[in-house]
N, C-alpha and C positions, 0 to 999 in steps of 0.2 A: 844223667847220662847223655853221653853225646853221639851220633854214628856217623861212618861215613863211608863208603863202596867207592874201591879204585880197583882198575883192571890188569893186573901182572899173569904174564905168561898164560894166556888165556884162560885165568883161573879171574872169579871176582873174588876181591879180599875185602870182609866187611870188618872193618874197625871201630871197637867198641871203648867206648871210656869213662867212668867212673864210678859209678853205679846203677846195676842194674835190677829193679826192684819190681813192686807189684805197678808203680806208678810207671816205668820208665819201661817196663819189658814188653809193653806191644809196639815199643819203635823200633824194638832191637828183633821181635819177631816181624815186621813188615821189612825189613831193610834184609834179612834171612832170607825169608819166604818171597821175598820180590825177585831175588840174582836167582835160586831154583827155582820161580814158575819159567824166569826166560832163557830157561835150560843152560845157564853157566854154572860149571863145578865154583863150589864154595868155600873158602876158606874162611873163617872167623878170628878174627884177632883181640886175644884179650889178656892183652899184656899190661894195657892201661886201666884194667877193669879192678877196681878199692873193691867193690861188693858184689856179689849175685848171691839171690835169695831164687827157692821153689819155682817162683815163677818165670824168672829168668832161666835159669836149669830147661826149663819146661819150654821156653823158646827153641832152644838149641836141640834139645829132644825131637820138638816137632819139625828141626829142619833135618836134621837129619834121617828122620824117617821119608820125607819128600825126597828127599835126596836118593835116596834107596828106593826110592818105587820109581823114581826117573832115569833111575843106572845113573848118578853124578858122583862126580867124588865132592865128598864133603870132611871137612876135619879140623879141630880147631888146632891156633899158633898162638907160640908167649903166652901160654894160659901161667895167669900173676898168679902165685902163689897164696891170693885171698880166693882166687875162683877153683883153684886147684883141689883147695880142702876141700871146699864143698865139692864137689864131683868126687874125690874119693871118699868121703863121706855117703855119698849116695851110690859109691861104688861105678861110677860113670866113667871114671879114667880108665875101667877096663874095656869101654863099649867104642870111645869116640877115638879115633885118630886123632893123636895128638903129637903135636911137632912143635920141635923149638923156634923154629921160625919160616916165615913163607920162605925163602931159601933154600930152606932145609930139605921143603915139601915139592919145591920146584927143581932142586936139582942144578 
């Protein structure tokens, strides 16, 4: 997995890609957890993302809860249809804002 944090429309967009696993999900939970300690709404891009497993899922769970105890918005973009299942799978495409693209989410 690879990440990366750019800044559009006073939103941070964390860009995730390839896989996201027990090995790779605490870079993908620090680069999360890092844009909401510094109080920027958060988007997550994971259009590029082949796998997410439990633990990954479990990143993004725990930004979004920061996210909500900080009043930010948070929601993921281009969720790829490998990461998709799994969240409806876990029933998670009901909980997170989900958008087709930061465009979409920006307006």
């Amino acid at each position: 997995m690879s990440g990366t944090v750019r800044q559009e429309g006073g939103y941070a967009i964390v860009c995730l890609d390839g896989e996201i696993d027990l090995h790779s999900s605490p870079e993908a939970r620090k680069l999360i957890l890092g844009c909401l300690q510094e109080g920027k709404p958060t988007l997550v891009d994971l259009a590029s993302v082949a796998y997410i497993d439990s633990s990954g899922v479990a990143s993004l769970v725990e930004g979004f809860q920061l996210a909500r105890q900080r009043r930010l918005d948070f929601g993921l973009v281009g969720v790829s249809p490998a990461a998709l299942n799994v969240l409806k799978l876990a029933r998670l495409d009901k909980v997170f804002p989900l958008y087709a693209s930061v465009r979409d989410r920006l307006g």
